[in-house]
GULOSE-589867 format. One line per field, with one value per residue (C-alpha): residue in one letter; x negated, y, z. Coordinates in nm, 3 decimals. Layout:
// residues N
aa: c(A,...) .
x: c(X,...) .
y: c(Y,...) .
z: c(Z,...) .
//
This chain:
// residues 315
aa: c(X,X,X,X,X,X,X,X,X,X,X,X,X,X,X,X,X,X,X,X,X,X,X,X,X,X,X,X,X,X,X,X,X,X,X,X,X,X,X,X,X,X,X,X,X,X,X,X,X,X,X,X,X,X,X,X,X,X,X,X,X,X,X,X,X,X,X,X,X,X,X,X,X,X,X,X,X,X,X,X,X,X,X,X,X,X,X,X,X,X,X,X,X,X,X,X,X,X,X,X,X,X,X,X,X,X,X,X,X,X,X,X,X,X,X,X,X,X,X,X,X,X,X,X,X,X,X,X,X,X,X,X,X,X,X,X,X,X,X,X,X,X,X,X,X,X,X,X,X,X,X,X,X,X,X,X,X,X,X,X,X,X,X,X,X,X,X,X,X,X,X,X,X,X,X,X,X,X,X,X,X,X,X,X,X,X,X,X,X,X,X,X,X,X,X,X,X,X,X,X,X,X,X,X,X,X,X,X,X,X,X,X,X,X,X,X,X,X,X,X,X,X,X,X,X,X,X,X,X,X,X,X,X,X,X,X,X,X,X,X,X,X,X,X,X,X,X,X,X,X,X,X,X,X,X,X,X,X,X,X,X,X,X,X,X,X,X,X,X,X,X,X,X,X,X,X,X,X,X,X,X,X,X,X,X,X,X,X,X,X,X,X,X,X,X,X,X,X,X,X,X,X,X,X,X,X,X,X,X,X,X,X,X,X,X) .
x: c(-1.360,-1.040,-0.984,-0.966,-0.669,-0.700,-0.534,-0.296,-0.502,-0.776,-1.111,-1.056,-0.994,-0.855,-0.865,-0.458,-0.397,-0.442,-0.549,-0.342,-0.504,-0.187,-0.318,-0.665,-0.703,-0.341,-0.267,-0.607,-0.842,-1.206,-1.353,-1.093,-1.089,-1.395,-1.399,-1.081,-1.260,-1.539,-1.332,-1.138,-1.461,-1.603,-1.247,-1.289,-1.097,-1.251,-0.888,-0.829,-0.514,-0.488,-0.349,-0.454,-0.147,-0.176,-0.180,-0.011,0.309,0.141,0.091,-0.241,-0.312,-0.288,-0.320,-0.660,-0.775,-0.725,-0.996,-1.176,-1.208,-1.255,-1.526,-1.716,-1.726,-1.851,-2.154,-2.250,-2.170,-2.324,-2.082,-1.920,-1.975,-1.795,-1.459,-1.185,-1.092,-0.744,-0.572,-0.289,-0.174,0.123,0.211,-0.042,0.075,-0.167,-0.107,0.283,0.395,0.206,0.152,-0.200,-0.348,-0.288,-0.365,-0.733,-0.769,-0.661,-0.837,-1.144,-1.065,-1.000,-1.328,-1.473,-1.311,-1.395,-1.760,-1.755,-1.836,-1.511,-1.204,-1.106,-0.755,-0.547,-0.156,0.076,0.271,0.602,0.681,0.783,1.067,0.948,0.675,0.683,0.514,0.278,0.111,0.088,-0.036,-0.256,-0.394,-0.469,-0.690,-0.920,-0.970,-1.072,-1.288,-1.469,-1.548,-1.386,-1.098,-1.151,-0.768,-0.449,-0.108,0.225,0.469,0.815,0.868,1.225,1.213,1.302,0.990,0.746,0.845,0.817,0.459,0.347,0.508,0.330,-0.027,-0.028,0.095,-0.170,-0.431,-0.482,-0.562,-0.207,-0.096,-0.186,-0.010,0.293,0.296,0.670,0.874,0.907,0.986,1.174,1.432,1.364,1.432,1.705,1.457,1.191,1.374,1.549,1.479,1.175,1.002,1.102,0.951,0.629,0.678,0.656,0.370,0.144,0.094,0.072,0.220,0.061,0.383,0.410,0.600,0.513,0.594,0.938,0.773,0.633,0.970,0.866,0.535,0.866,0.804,1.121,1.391,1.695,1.630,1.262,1.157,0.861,0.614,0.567,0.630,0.834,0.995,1.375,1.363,1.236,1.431,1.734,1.711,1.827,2.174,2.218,2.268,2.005,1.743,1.887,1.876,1.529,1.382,1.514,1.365,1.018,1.054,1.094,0.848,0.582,0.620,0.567,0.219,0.099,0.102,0.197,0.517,0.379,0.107,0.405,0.635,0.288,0.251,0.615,0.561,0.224,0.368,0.667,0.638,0.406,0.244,-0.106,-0.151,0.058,-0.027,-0.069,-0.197,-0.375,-0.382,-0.612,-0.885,-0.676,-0.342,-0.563,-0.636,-0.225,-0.244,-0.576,-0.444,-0.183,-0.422,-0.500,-0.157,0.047,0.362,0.608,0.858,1.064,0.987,0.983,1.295,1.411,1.283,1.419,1.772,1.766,1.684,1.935,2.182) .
y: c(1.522,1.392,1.527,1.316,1.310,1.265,1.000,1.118,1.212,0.938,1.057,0.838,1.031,0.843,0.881,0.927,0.583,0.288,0.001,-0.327,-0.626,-0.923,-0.991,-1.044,-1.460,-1.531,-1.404,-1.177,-1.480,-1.376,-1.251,-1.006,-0.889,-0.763,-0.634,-0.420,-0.303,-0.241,0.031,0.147,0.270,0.392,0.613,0.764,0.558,0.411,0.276,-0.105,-0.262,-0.626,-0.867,-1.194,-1.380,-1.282,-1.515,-1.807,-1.815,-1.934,-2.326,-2.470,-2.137,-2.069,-1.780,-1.510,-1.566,-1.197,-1.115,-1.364,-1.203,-0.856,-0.980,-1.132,-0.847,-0.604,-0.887,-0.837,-0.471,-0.331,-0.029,-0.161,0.213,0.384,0.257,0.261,-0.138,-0.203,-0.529,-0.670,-0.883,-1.081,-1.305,-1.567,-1.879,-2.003,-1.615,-1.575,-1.294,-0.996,-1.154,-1.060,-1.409,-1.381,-1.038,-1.138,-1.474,-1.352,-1.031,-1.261,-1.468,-1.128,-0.992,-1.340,-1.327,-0.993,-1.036,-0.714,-0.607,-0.419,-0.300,0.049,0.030,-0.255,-0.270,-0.440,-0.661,-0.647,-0.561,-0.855,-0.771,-1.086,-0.907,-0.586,-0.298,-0.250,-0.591,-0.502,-0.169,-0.280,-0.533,-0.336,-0.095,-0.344,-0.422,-0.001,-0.042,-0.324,-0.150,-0.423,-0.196,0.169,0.285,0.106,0.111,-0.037,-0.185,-0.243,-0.098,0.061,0.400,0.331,0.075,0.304,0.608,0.373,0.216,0.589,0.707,0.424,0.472,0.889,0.814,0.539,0.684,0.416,0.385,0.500,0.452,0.692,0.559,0.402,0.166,0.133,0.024,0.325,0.448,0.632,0.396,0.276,0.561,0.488,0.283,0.531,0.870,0.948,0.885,0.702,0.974,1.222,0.983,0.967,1.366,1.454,1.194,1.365,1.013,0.976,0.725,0.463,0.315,0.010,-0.153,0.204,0.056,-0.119,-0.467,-0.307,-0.174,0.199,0.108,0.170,-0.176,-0.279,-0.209,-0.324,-0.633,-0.641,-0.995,-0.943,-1.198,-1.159,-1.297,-1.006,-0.978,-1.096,-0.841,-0.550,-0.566,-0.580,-0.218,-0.114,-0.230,-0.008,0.408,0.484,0.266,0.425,0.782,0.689,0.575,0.855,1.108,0.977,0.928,1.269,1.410,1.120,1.296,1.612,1.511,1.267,1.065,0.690,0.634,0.440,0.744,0.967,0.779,0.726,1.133,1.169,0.951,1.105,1.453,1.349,1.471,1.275,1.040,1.023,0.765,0.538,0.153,-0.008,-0.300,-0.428,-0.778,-0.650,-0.371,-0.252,-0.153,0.056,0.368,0.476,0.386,0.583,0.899,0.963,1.139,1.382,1.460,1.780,1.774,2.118,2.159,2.165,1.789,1.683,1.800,1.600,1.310,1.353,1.429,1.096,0.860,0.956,0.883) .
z: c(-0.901,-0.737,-0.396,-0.107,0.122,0.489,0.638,0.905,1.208,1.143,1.018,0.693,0.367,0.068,-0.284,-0.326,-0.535,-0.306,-0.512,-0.438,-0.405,-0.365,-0.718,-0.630,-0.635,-0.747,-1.068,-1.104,-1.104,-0.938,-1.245,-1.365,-1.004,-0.953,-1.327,-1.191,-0.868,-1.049,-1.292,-1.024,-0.817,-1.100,-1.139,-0.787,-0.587,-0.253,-0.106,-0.105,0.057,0.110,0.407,0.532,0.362,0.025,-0.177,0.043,-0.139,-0.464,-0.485,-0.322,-0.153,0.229,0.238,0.233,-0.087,-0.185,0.121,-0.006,-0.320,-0.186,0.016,-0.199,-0.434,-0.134,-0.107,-0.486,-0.496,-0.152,-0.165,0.162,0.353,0.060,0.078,0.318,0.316,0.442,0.549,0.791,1.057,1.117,0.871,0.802,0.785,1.075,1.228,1.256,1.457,1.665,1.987,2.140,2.069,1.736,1.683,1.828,1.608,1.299,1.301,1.305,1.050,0.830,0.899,0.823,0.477,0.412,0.493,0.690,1.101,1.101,0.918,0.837,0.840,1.016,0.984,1.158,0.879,0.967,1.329,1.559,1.792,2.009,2.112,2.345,2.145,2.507,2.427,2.055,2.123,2.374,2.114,1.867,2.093,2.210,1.856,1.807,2.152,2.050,1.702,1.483,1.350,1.261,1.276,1.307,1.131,1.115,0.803,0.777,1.127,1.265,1.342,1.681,1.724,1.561,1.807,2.114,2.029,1.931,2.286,2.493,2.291,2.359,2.732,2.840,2.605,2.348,1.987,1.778,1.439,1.163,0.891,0.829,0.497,0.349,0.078,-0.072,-0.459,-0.734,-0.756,-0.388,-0.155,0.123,0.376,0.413,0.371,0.675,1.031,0.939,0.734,0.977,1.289,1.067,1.021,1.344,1.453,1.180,1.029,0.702,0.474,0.182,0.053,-0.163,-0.400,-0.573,-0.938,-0.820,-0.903,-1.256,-1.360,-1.323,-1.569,-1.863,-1.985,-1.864,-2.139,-2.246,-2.470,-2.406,-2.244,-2.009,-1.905,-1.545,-1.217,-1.093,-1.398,-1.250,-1.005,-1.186,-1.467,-1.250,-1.206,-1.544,-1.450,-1.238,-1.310,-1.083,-1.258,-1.618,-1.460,-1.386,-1.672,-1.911,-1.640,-1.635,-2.043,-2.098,-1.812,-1.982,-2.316,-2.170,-2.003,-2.289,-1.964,-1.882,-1.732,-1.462,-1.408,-1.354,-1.140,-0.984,-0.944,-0.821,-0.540,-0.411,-0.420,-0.162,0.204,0.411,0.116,0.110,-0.127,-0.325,-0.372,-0.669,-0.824,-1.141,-1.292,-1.549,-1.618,-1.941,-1.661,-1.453,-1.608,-1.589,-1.205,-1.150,-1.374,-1.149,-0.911,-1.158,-1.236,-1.119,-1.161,-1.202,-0.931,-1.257,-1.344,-0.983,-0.932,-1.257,-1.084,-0.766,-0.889,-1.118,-0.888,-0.675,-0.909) .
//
C-alpha cells in the first residue's frame, strides 16, 4: 500500500499523485470522468485538484463545470470523507481577483458545485497584487473559522508575496498556507527552483506542482515527426526544439527501459522525489492514461537515474 505524504504542516496526508481535474467536463465528458475517478480511487489515490474556472475557456462554458463534475460523482459515490478535495479562488469569470468579497462569494459557489460543507484544500489562483495580502489572509481565515475550508494555499505567488502573507498569518495568529502549487517540471524548472523553493523550504510547506507532464510532452508521445491529437499539442511539442527538451527525452528513455516503466510514470517519479514535493498533479482524459500517472508512486528511483534526470534537463 502506497504511503501517504503529509501535507506541509496541515493534518492532510496525500497519496503523492494529485489527480487533475481541468479535464473533468471539457474534454473528459461526465461519463469518462467518473470512470477515471473511479480507477484512480481504486489505485490509492484520495487527492483531487480542481478550481472554480476550469473549464471557462472552452466555448459555452463559464466556468465550474469540472466541480460540477467532481461533485456529482462524490453524491453517487459517498466516499466524500476519504479524499482530500482541492480547488481555487481567483479567477472565475464572475470571481476575478482576491479581494475579500470575492473570496467569500465564490467560495460559496465552490462548495455549492462540489456538493460538499467544506473544502480541504483552498488555493489562492494566482496572487493579486491589488489586494493587500492582510485582507487576503484575513479572508481566507474566516473561511478556516467558520469550518468551510480545511487548509489554505497559494499558486503562482512571488517569493516575496508568499513570505509576507506567511509573516502576517504567524504574527496575528491566523490560518497560513501549507502548500504552495507551482509550475514546476523536468523541462520546467527556473520558476520554482530558487528563492521560491527555498521560501517554501523554510515555511515547512509543501508543494503539489502542476503542469507535471509539460502539457503531455513528458508522457514520450511527443517525437519528432509524430502528429499528436491534442489540445496542448502546439505547446508541448515545442519542447523538442530545444536541447533541454532532447536532453530530456533521451534521459527518461533510457531510465523507462530500465524500470519497464512509462515515460510519463518516470518523469512522474523524478518530480515527486525533488525537495519539498509532496505530490505531483496530473490529469487523465481517459481511464486507459491513468495507470502510468498512478505508477509513479510506486516508483523509486536510484540517485544514479535521478541524477541522469536532473543533469538533462538542465541542459
Amino acid at each position: 500500500m502506497t504511503t501517504l505524504r503529509p501535507l506541509g504542516t496541515s493534518d492532510l496526508h496525500v497519496f503523492p499523485l494529485a489527480l487533475g481535474g481541468n479535464v473533468f467536463g471539457w474534454t473528459s465528458d461526465e461519463a469518462e470522468s467518473f470512470a477515471v475517478l473511479d480507477a484512480y480511487v481504486a489505485a490509492g489515490g484520495n487527492f483531487v485538484d480542481t478550481a472554480d474556472t476550469y473549464s471557462s475557456w472552452a466555448d459555452g462554458h463559464e466556468g465550474g463545470e469540472s466541480e460540477t463534475v467532481i461533485g456529482r460523482w462524490l453524491a453517487s459515490r459517498g466516499r466524500r470523507d476519504d479524499l482530500v478535495i482541492a480547488t481555487k479562488v481567483g479567477a472565475h469569470p464572475r470571481y476575478k481577483g482576491l479581494a475579500a468579497t470575492t473570496i467569500k462569494g465564490a467560495v460559496e459557489e465552490s462548495l455549492r458545485r462540489l456538493g460538499t460543507d467544506h473544502i480541504d484544500l483552498y488555493y489562492t489562483h494566482f496572487d493579486d497584487e491589488t489586494v493587500p495580502v492582510e485582507e487576503i489572509v484575513t479572508a481566507l481565515d474566516q473561511l478556516v473559522k467558520d469550518g468551510k475550508v480545511r487548509a489554505v494555499a497559494a499558486s503562482n505567488i512571488s517569493p516575496e508575496r508568499l513570505r509576507a502573507s506567511l509573516d502576517f498569518a504567524e504574527a496575528e495568529g491566523l490560518a497560513r498556507y501549507v502548500a504552495l502549487q507551482p509550475h514546476y517540471n523536468l523541462v520546467s524548472r527556473e520558476t520554482y527552483e530558487g528563492p521560491l523553493q527555498e521560501t517554501v523550504e523554510r515555511a515547512g510547506l509543501s508543494s503539489v506542482p502542476y503542469f507535471g507532464l509539460a502539457s503531455g510532452f513528458l508522457t514520450g508521445k511527443y517525437r519528432p515527426g509524430t502528429a499528436v491529437d491534442s489540445v496542448r499539442a502546439s505547446g508541448a511539442s515545442a519542447h523538442l526544439d530545444t536541447d533541454r527538451g532532447r536532453a530530456v527525452l533521451s534521459a527518461l528513455d533510457a531510465v523507462a527501459e530500465a524500470h519497464e516503466a512509462e515515460v510519463a510514470t518516470v518523469a512522474l517519479a523524478w518530480l515527486a522525489a525533488r525537495p519539498t514535493v509532496a505530490a505531483p498533479i496530473a490529469s487523465a482524459r481517459t481511464v486507459d492514461q491513468l495507470p502510468a500517472l498512478v505508477a509513479s508512486a510506486d516508483l523509486t528511483l536510484t540517485e544514479a537515474e535521478l541524477t541522469l534526470l536532473t543533469e538533462a534537463s538542465t541542459a
